[in-house]
N, C-alpha and C positions, 0 to 999 in steps of 0.2 A: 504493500500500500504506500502511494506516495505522499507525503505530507509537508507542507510548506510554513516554516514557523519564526514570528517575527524573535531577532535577535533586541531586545532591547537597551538601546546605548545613550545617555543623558550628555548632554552638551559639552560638560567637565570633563568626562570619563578618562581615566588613565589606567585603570586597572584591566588586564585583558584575563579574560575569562576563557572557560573550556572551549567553550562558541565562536568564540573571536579566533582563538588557535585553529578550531577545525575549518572554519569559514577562510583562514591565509593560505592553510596546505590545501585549500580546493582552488583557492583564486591561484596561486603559485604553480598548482599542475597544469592547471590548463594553459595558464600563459607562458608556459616554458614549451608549449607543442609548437607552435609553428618555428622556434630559431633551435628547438632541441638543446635546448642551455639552459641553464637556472637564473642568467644573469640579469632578469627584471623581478625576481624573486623580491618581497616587501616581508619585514621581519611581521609580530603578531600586532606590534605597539606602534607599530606607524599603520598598519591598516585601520588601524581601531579611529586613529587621529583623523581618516578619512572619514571618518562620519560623526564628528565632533564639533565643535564652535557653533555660534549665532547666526551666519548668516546665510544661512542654508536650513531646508527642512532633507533629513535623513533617514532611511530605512534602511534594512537591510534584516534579509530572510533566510535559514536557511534551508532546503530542500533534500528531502530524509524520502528515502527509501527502505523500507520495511526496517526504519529505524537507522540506518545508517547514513552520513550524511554523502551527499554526490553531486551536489552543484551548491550554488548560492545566487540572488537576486537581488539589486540595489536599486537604489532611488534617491536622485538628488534633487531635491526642487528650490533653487534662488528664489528668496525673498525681496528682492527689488521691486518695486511698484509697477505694475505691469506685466511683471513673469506671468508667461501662458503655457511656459513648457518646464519639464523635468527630464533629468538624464537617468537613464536605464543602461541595465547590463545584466546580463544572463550567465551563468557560466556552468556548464556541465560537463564532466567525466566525459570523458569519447567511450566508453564502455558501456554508459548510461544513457545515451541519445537516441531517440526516437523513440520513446516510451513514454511520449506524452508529458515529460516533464517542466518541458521548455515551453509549452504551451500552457501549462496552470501555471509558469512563474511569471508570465508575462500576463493571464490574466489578473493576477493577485498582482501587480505593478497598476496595469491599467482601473483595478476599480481602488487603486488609494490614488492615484492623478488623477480622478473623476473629483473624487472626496476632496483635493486639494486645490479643486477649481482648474486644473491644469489640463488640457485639452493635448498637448502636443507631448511625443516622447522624441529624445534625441539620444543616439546610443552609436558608439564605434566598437568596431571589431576586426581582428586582427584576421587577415585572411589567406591560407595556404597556398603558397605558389603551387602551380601545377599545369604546365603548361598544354595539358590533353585539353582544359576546360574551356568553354569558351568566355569570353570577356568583355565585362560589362563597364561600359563609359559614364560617369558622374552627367547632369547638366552644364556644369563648369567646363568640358570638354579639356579638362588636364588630369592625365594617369588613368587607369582602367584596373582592374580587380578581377580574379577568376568567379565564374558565379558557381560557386562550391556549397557548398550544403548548410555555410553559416548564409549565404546567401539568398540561398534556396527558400529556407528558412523563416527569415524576413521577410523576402520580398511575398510569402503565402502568407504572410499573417498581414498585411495592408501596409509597409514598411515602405518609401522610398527612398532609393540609392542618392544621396546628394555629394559626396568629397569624396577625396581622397589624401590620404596622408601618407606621407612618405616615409616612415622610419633611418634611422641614417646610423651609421658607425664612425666612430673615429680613433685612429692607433695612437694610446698616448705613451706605447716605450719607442716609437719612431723617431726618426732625426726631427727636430723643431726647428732648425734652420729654414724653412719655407715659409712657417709662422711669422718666424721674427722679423723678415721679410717682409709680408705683407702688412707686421706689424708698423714697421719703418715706413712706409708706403699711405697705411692709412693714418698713424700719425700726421707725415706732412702737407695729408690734405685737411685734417679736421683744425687749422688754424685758429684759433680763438677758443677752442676747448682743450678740456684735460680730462684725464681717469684718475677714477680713485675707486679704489674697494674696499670692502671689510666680510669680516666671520660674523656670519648665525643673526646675532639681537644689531637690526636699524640703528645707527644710531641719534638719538634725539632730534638731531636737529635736520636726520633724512628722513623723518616719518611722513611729515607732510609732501615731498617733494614728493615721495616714491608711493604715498596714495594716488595723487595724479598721474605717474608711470602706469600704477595697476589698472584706473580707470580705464588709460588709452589703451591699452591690453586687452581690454576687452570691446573695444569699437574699430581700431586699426586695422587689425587682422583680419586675414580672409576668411567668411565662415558663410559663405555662397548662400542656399536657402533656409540655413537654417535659423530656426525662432528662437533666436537668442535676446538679452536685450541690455544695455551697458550696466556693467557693476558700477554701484556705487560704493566708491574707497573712501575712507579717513584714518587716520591717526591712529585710534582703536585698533580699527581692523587689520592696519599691517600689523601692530604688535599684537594680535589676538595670532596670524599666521605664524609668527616669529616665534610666538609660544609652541602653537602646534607643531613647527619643525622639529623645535627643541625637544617637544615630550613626545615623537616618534624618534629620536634616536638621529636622526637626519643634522649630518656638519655641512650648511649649506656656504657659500661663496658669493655675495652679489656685485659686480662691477658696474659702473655705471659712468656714464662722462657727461662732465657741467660744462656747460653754457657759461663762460668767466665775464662776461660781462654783465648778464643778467643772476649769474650765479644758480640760475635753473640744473635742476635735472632732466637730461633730453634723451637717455637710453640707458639702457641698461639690459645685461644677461646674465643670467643663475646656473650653475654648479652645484650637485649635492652628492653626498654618499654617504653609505650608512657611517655614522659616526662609530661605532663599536669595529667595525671589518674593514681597515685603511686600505686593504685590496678589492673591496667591491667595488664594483663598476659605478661609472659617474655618471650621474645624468642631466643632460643639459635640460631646463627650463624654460623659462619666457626669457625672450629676447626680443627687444622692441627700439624700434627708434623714434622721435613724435614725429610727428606730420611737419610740422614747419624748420625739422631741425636737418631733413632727408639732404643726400646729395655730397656729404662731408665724409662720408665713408664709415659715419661712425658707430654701423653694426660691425664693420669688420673690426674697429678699434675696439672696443668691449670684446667679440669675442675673442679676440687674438689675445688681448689683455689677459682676458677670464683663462684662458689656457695654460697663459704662458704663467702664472704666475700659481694656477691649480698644478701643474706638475712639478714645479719646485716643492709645493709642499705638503703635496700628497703622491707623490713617487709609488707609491706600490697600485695605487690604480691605474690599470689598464688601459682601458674604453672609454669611451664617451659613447652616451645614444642620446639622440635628440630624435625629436618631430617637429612636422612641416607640412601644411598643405602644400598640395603637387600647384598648386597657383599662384602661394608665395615665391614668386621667381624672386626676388631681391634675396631672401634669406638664403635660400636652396644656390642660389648662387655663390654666396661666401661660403657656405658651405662646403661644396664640389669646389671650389679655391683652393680652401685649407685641406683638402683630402680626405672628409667627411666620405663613405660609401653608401650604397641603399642595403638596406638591412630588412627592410619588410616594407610590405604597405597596408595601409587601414584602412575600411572603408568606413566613413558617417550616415548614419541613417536613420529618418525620420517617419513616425504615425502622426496622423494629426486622429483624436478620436471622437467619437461621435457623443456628446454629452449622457 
């Protein structure tokens, strides 16, 4: 008998329970299937930090099979004034698929975004290369996806294909003499700016600037049709994030380069890795440059920065993986500069649901 049962997690929580542990080794096996690696693995206490703080409504369930657990179901729905959508995610066992399971997690999804006034789901998924399949093009008309049975899937349940994401790798025991290079390079275009970084906790007087980074973060970027709607950041809310880093175990890196005459913050790109395992792979975050500050080079000055200054002094990590929509050509291109590779690709995908 299959049973689907809400995990319940309060806003504060730092304590990770049986639930929490079973619910990281379900999300960690499935997502180590399509690169056959562990290396996106999240320990039990940074998963838990995903469904924690104020400014989000969070669920998360998990899905038992004559008592044993084999998948898990989430649900993120922003509280911003206007939200109509919630993020979703399915994840089930390859052993356990097709047994109807994915089809009651996703209706137990859909009747709490009824409950929550939310009309729209929006969910990515990581999708197996296989080049027998045939392949399916976004609206966006950049990158294409096999239509594979997480596809299949979706698209039978009322789902539309909207993005694509590019997954990326990067070699951090490689020569970095090409970095420093393009370092040298985008320095002497970004004239009238400079970098500066720090570790983990904003400091005071970047709280406010780097609210307004987060904002644009969330309007800048390509996110094609889907019903997103701009976060609204302060002060708070970085340090509310800065906490949750902190109490998932996560040593994050934020570089960022001011504007010297207005003294503004105008970009900035994140670095993380588990703070306990100095060999775990690193992962690149938001990288943003603002609209009015474009043209000075100065995504490639942050990340060449964020690099060069993460493997001085976290040497036993590896890798870098970053994402990218297949449309952010300006990113995808510094990228494929510094010798970033493609690692996988994701597809985004959206239900709008019937009240």
């Amino acid at each position: 008998m299959t049973t689907i049962r809400q995990i319940s997690i309060a806003p504060d929580d730092t304590a990770v329970t049986a639930d929490i542990e079973a619910a990281t080794a379900l999300r960690n096996a499935v997502y180590s299937i399509p690169s056959g690696t562990n290396e996106e693995d999240t320990t039990p206490a940074a998963f838990l930090q995903e469904f924690t703080g104020t400014t989000q409504l969070h669920r998360l369930w998990l899905c038992e099979l004559g008592g044993r657990p084999v998948g898990i179901a989430r649900m993120h729905a922003p509280l911003e004034e206007g939200a109509t959508s919630s993020y979703a995610e399915i994840l089930v066992l390859p052993e356990f698929e097709s047994k109807g399971i994915g089809t009651l997690a996703l209706r137990v999804i859909e009747d709490e975004a009824r409950s929550l006034g939310r009309l729209t789901l929006i969910g990515e998924a990581e999708h197996l290369p296989d080049p027998a399949l045939p392949r399916l093009s976004p609206p966006t008309g950049f990158g294409t996806i096999p239509e594979d049975h997480i596809a299949r899937f979706l698209a039978g349940r009322g789902w539309s294909f909207e993005q694509v994401e590019r997954k990326s790798t990067f070699d951090l025991t490689a020569d970095l003499s090409p970095v420093r290079e393009h370092q040298a390079r985008a320095a002497a275009a970004a004239e009238g700016y400079e970098v500066l970084a720090w570790d983990d906790a904003t400091p005071a007087e970047y709280l406010e600037p780097m609210a307004r980074l987060y904002e644009r973060m969330s309007t800048d970027i390509p996110t094609a049709a889907l019903e997103l709607v701009p976060e609204k950041w302060t002060a708070d809310r970085v340090i509310q994030r800065d906490e949750r880093r902190a109490a998932s175990g996560d040593h994050t890196q934020i570089t960022v380069a001011r504007h010297i005459a207005s003294g503004e913050l105008v970009a900035f790109n994140v670095l993380a890795r588990e703070m306990s395992d100095p060999a775990s792979t690193t992962f690149q975050g938001d990288t943003l440059v603002h609209g009015e500050h474009r043209g000075h080079r100065l995504g490639m000055l942050v990340k060449t920065a964020g690099i060069l200054r993460w493997r001085e002094q976290n040497p036993e990590s590896t890798r870098i993986l970053t994402w990218n929509a297949e449309e952010n050509r300006p990113m995808l291109s510094i990228n494929e500069e510094l010798g970033f590779v493609p690692a996988g690709y994701i597809g985004a995908w959206q239900k709008r649901l019937t009240p």
